[in-house]
C-alpha positions as a Markdown table, in Angstrom:
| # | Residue | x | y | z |
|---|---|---|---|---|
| 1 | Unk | 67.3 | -109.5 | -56.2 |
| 2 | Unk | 70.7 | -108.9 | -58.0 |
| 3 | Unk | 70.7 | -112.8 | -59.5 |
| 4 | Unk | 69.1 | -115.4 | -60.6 |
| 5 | Unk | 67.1 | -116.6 | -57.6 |
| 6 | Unk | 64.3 | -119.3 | -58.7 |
| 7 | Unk | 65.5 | -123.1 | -60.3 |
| 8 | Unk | 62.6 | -124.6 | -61.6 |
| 9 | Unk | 62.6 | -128.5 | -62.6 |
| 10 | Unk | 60.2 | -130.6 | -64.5 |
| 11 | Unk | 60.1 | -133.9 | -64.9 |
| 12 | Unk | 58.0 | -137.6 | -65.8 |
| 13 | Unk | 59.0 | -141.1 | -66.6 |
| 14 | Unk | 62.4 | -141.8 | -65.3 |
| 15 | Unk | 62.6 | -138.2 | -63.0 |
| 16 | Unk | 62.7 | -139.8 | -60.0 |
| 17 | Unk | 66.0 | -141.2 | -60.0 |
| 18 | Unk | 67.1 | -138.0 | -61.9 |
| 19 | Unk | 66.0 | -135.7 | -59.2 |
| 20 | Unk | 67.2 | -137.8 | -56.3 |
| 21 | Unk | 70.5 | -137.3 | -58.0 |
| 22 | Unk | 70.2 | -133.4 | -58.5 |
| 23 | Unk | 69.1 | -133.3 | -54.8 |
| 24 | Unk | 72.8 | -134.7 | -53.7 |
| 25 | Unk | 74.6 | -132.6 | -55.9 |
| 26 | Unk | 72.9 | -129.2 | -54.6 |
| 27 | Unk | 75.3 | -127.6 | -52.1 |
| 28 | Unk | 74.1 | -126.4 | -48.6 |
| 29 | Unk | 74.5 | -122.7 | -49.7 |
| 30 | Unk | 72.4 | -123.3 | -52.8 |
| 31 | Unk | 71.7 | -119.5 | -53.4 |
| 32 | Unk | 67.6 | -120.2 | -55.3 |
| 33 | Unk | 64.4 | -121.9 | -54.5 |
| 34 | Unk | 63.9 | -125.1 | -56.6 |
| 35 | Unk | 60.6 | -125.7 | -57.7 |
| 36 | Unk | 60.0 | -128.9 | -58.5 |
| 37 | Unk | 57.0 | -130.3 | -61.0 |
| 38 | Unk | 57.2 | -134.1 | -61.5 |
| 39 | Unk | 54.6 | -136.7 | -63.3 |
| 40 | Unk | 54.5 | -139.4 | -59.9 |
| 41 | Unk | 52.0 | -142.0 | -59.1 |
| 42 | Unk | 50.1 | -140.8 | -55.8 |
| 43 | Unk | 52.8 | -144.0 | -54.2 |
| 44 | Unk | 55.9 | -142.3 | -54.8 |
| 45 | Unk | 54.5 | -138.7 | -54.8 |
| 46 | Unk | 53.8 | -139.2 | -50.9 |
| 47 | Unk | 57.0 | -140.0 | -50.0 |
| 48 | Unk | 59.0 | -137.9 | -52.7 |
| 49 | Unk | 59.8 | -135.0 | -50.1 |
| 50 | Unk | 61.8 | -137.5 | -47.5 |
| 51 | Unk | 63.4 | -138.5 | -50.1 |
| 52 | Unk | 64.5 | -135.6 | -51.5 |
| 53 | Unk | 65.3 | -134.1 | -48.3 |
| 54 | Unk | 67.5 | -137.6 | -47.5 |
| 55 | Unk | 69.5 | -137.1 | -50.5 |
| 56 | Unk | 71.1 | -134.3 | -50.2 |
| 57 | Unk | 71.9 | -130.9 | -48.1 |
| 58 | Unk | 68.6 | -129.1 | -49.0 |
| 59 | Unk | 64.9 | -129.6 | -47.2 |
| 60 | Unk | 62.1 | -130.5 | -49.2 |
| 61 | Unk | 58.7 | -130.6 | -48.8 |
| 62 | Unk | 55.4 | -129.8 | -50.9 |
| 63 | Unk | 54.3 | -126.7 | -51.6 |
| 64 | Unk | 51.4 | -124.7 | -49.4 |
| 65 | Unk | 49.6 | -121.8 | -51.0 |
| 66 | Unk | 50.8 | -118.9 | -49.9 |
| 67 | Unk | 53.9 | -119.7 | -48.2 |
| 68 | Unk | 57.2 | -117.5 | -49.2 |
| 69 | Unk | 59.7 | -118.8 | -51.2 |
| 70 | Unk | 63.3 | -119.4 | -49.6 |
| 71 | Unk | 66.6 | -119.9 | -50.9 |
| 72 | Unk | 68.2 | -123.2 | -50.5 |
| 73 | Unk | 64.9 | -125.4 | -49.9 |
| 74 | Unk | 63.2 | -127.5 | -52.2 |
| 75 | Unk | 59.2 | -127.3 | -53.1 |
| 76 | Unk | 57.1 | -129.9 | -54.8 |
| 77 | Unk | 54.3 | -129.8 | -56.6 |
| 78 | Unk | 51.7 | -131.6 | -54.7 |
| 79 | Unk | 49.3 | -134.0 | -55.9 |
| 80 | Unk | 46.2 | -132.9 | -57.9 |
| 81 | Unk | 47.4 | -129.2 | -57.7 |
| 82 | Unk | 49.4 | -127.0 | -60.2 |
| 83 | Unk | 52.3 | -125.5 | -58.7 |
| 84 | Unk | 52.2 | -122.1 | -59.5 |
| 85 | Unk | 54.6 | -118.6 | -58.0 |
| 86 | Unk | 52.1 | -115.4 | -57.7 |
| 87 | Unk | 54.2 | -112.2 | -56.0 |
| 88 | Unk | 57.4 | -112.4 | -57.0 |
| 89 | Unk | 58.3 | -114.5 | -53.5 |
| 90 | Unk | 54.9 | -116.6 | -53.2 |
| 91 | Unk | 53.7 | -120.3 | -53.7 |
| 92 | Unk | 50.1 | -120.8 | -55.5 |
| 93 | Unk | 48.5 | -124.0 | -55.4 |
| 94 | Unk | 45.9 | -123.7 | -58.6 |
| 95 | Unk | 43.2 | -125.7 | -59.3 |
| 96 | Unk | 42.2 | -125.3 | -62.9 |
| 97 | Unk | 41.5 | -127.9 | -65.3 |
| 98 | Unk | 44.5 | -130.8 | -66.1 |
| 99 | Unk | 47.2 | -129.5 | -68.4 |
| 100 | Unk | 48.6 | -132.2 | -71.4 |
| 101 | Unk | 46.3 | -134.7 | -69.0 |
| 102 | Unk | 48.3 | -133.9 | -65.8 |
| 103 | Unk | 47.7 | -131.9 | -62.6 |
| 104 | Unk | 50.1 | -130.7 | -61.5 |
| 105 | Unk | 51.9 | -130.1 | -64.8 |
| 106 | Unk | 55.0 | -128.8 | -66.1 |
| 107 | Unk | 53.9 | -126.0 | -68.4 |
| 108 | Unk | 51.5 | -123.7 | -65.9 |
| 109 | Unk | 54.6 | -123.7 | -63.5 |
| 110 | Unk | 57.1 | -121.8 | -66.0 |
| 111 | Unk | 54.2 | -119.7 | -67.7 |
| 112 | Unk | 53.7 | -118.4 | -64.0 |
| 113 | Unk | 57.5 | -117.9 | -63.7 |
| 114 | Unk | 57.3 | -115.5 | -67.0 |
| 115 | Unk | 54.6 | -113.8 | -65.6 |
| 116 | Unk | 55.9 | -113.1 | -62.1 |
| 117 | Unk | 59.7 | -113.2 | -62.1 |
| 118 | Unk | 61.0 | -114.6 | -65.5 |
| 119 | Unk | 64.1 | -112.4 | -65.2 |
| 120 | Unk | 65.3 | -114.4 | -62.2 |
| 121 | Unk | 64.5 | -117.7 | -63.3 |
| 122 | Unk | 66.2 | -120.9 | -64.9 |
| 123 | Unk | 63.9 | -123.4 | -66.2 |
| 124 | Unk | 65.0 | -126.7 | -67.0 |
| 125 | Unk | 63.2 | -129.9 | -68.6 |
| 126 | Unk | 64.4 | -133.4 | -67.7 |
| 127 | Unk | 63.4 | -137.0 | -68.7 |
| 128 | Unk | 60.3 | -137.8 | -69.4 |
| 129 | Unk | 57.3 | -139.1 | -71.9 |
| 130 | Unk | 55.1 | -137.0 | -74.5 |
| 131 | Unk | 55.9 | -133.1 | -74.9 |
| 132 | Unk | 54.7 | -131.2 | -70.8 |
| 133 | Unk | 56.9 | -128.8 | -70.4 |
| 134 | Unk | 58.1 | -127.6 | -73.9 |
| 135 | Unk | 55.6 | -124.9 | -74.3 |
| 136 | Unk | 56.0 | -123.4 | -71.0 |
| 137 | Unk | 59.8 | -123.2 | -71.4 |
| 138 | Unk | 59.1 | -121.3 | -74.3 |
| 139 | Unk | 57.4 | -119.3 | -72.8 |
| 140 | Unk | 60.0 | -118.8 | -70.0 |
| 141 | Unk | 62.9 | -117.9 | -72.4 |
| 142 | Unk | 60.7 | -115.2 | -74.2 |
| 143 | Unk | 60.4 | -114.0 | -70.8 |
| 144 | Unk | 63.8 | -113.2 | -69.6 |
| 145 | Unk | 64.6 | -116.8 | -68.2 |
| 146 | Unk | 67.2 | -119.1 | -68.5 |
| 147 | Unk | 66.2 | -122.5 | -70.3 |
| 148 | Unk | 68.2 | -126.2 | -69.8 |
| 149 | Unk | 67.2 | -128.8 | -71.3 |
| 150 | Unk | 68.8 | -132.7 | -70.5 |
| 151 | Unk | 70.2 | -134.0 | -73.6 |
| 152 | Unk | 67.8 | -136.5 | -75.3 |
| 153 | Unk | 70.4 | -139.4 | -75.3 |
| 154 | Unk | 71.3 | -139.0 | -71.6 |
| 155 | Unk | 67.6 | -139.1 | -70.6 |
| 156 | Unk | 66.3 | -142.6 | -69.5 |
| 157 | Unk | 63.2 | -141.6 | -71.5 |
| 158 | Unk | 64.3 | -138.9 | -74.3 |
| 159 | Unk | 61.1 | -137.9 | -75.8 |
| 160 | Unk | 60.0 | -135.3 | -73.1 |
| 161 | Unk | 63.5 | -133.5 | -73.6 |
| 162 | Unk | 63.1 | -134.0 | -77.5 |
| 163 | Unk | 60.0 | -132.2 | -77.6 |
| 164 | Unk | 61.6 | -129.3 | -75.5 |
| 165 | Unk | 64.8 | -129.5 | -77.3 |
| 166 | Unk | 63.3 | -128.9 | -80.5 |
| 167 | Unk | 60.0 | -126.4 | -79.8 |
| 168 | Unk | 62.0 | -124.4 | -77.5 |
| 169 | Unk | 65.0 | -123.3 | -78.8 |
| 170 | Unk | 66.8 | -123.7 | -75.5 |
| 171 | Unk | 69.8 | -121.9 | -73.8 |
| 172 | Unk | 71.4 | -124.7 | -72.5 |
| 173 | Unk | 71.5 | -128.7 | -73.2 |
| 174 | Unk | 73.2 | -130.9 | -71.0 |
| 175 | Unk | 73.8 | -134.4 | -69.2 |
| 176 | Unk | 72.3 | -134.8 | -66.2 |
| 177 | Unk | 76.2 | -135.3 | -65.0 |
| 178 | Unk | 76.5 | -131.8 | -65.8 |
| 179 | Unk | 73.6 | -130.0 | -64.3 |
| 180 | Unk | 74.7 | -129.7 | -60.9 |
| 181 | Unk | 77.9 | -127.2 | -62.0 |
| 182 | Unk | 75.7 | -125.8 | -64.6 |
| 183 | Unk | 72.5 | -124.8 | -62.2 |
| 184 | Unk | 75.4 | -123.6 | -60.2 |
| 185 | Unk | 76.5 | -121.1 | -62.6 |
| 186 | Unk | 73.4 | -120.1 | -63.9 |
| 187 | Unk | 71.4 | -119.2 | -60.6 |
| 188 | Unk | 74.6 | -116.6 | -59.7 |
| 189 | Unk | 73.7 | -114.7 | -62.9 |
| 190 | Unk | 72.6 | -110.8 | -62.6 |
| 191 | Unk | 68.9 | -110.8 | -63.3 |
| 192 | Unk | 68.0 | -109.8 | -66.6 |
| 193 | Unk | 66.2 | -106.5 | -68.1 |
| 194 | Unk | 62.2 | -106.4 | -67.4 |
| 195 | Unk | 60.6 | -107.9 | -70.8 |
| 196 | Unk | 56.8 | -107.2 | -71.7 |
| 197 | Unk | 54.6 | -110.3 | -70.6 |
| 198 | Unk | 51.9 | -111.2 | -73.7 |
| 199 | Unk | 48.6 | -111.2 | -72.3 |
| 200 | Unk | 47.4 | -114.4 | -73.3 |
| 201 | Unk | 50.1 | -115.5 | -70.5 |
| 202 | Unk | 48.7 | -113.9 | -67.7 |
| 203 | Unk | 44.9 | -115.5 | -69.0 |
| 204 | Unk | 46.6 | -119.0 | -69.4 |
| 205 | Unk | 47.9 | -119.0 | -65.3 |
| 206 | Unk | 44.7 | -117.4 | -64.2 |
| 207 | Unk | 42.9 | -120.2 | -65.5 |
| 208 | Unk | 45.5 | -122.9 | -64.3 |
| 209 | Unk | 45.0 | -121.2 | -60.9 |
| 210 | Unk | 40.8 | -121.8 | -60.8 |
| 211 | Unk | 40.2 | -118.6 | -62.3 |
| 212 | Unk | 37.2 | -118.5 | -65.2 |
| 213 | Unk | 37.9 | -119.4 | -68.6 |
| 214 | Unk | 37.1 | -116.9 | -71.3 |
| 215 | Unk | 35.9 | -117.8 | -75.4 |
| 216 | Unk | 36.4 | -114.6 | -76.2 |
| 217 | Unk | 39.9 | -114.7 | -74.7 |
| 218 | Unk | 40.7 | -117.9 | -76.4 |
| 219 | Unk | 39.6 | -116.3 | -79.8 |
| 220 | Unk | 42.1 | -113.4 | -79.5 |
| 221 | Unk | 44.9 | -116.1 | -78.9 |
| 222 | Unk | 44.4 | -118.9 | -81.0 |
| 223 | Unk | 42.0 | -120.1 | -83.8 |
| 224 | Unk | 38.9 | -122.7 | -83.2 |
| 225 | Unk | 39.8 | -125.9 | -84.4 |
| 226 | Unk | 37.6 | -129.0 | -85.7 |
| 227 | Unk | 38.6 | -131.1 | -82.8 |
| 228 | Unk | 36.3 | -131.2 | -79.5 |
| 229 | Unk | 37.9 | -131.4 | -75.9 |
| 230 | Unk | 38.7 | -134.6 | -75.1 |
| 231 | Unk | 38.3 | -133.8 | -71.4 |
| 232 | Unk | 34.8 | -131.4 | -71.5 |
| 233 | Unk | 33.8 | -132.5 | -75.6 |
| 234 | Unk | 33.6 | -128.2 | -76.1 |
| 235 | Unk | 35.4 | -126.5 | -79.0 |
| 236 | Unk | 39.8 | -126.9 | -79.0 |
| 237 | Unk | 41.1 | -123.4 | -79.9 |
| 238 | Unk | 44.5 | -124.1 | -82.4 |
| 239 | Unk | 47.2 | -122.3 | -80.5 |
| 240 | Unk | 50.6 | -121.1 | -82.6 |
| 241 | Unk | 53.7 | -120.4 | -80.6 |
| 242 | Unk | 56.0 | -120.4 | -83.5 |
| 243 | Unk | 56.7 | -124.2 | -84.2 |
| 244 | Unk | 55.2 | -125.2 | -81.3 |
| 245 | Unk | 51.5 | -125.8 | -81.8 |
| 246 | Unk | 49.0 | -126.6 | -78.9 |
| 247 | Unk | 45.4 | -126.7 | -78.0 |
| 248 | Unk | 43.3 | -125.7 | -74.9 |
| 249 | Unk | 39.6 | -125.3 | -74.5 |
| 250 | Unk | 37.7 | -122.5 | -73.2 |
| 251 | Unk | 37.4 | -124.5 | -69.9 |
| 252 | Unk | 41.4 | -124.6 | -70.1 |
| 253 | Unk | 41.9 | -128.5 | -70.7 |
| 254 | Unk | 45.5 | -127.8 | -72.6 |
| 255 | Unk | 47.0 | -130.0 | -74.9 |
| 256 | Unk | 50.1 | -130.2 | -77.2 |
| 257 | Unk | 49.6 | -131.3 | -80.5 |
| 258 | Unk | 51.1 | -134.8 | -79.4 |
| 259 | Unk | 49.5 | -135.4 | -76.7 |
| 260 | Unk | 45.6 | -134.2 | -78.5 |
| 261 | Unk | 46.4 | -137.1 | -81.0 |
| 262 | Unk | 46.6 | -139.3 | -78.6 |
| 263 | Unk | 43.9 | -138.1 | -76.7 |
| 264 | Unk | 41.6 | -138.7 | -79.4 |
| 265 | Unk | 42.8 | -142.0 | -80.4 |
| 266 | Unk | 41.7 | -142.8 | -77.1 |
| 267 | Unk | 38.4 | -141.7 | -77.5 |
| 268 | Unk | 38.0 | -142.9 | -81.0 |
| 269 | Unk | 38.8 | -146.7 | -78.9 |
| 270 | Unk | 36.5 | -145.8 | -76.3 |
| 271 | Unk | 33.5 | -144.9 | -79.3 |
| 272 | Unk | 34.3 | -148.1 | -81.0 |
| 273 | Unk | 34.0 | -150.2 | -78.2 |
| 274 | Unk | 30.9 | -148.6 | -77.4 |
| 275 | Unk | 29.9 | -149.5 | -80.4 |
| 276 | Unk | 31.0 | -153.1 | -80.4 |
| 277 | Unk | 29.1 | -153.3 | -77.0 |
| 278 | Unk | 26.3 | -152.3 | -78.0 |
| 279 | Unk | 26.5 | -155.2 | -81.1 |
| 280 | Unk | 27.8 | -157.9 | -79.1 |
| 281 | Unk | 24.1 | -156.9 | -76.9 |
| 282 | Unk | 22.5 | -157.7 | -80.4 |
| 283 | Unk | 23.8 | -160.5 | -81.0 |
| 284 | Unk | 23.0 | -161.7 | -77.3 |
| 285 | Unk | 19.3 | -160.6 | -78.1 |
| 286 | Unk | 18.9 | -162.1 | -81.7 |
| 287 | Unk | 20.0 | -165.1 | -80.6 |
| 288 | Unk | 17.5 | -165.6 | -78.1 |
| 289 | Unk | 15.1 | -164.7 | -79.7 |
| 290 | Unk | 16.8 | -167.1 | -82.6 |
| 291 | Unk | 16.2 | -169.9 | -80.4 |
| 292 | Unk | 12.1 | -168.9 | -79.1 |
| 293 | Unk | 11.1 | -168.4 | -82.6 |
| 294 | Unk | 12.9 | -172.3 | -83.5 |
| 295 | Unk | 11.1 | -173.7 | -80.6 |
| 296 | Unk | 8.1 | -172.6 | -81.0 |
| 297 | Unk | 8.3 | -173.9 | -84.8 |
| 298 | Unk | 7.7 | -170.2 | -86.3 |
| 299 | Unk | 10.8 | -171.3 | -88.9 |
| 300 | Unk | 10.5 | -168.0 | -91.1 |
| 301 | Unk | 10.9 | -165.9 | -88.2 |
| 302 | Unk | 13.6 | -167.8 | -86.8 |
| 303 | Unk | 15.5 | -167.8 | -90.2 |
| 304 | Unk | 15.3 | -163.8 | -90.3 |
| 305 | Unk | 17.1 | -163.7 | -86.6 |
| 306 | Unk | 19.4 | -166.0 | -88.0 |
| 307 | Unk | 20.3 | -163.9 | -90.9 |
| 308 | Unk | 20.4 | -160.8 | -88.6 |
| 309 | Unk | 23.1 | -162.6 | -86.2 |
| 310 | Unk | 25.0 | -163.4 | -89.2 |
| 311 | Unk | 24.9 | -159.7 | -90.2 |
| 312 | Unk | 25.2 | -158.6 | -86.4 |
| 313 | Unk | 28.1 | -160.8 | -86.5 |
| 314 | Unk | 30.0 | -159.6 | -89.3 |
| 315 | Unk | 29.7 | -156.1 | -87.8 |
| 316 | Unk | 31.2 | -156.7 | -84.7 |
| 317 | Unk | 33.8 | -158.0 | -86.6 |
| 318 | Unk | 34.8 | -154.6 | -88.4 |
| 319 | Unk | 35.1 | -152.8 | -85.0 |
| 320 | Unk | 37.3 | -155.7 | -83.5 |
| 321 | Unk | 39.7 | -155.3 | -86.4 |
| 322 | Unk | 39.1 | -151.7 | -86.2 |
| 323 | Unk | 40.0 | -151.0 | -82.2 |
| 324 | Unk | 43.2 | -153.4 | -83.1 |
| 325 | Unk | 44.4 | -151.3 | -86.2 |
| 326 | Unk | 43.6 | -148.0 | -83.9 |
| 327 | Unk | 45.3 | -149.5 | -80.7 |
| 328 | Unk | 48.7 | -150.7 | -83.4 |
| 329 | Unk | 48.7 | -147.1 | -84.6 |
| 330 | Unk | 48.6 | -145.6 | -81.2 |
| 331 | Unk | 51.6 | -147.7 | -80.2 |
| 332 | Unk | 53.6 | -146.8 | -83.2 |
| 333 | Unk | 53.1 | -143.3 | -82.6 |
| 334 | Unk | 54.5 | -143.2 | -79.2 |
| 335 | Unk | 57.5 | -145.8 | -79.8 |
| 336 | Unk | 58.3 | -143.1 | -82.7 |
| 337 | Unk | 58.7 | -140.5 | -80.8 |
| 338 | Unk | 60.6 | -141.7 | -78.3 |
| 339 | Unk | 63.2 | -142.1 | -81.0 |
């Protein structure tokens, strides 16, 4: 292939009406495949290729494993799979373990494209929430390929193109306005020299494909952390790729830093409120047993279960307050970064 034959889009919040628009810009000679990887509900997902293919000049449809990539067509990512390109010209559907909590996600779609074909490639990263997609563009550039990124202000939700912008180092930001000439351009570039693939790449889109998960592989890419899978509760290996930082398990759950932070606030709500459960249950219990002992006249006993619901009580309390000031935090954290 003399240019640059393989556009490959990902997306989340607010991506729907951003494709739809890309899809009506694309002329009917488009000379690449677009890939497309977008964070749907299951609703919109099942419909997305009709629409796609109603918008504009080029067919859409989902992805099949093992069908051959054409020029001028349209392929998204279908529902609970990773959309993946094995063989230069062919479509994988993998099954591994959720990526930054999403399947399919953004980032196992361009680490395939560096491993098969990032010299013919353009990645690009549109609107969207938390950071899918920044890591795997990375990737992509080191690679040979072309990265785009949507400028922050233009998005409808920025923070998805903010994490990109500023992880990835991209070749390219621009409005979505601007895309359509840009792609354009970019896709009738000469291909670019062969670059050495790292290693830990080719493990990373095994695993997103189904394939086994390694610890010793995971200890010759990153260091073990503190932190324990959110997903699977096993070890989180700290993963460097210069100021990005991520972290995936030996299973392959994958995280970026973001997103593991608010992974575990989740689970620190979910501990607490086990917790408070488990006290409200007390409270339940003591004061029936409160109200035997009083009957039945037994007044010493009855005052120690009254002392022990006031106690019980008071306890609760703290993990009420607690799951609030958690829950407040959480919320800050993401209105922040979608400065």
């Amino acid at each position: 292939m003399s240019h640059r034959d393989i556009l490959a889009i990902g997306a989340s919040a607010g991506g729907f009406g951003a494709l739809r628009y890309l899809a009506g810009e694309f002329p009917p000679d488009f000379p690449a495949s677009v890939l497309v990887v977008i964070h749907l509900s299951s609703h919109f997902q099942s419909s997305l290729d009709a629409i796609l293919s109603q918008s504009g000049p080029l067919p859409a449809s989902f992805a099949t494993d093992g069908a051959r990539m054409e020029p001028g067509r349209i392929y998204i990512g279908p529902p609970d799979s990773h959309l993946l390109v094995a063989d230069q010209d062919r479509l994988q559907l993998g099954h591994g373990p959720r990526e930054n909590n999403c399947r399919p996600a953004i980032d196992p779609l361009f680490r395939s494209l560096a491993l098969c074909c990032g010299a013919r490639s353009v990645g690009a990263v549109l609107t969207g929430t938390l950071g899918d997609g920044a890591a795997g563009l990375q990737t992509l550039k080191q690679c040979g390929g072309i990265s785009v990124v949507q400028e922050p202000s233009d998005a409808d939700f920025p923070e998805m193109p903010m994490a990109a912008l500023s992880k990835s180092k991209p070749t390219h930001v621009a409005s979505l306005a601007g895309m359509p000439a840009l792609f354009q351009k970019l896709v009738k570039q000469p291909v670019a020299p062969p670059v050495n693939v790292p290693p830990e790449v080719r493990y990373e889109v095994n695993v997103a494909a189904g394939g086994p998960g390694s610890m010793s592989e995971m200890d010759r890419i990153g260091e073990r952390s503190l932190f324990a899978c959110p997903d699977c509760h096993g070890v989180m290996w700290e993963i460097k790729d210069g100021d990005l930082i991520r972290y995936r398990c030996h299973v392959g759950h994958a995280y970026t830093a973001e997103l593991m932070s608010l992974a575990l606030d989740e689970n620190l709500t979910r501990a607490l409120a086990s917790g408070l459960r488990a006290l409200d249950e007390r409270v339940a219990l003591a004061q029936r047993l409160y109200k035997q002992a009083h009957e039945a006249g037994r007044h010493h006993v009855s005052e120690s279960w009254q002392r022990k619901i006031h106690d019980f009580e008071e306890e609760a309390d703290v993990l009420r307050n607690s799951i609030k000031r958690v829950d407040e935090i959480a919320a800050l954290s993401v209105r922040d970064r979608g400065r």
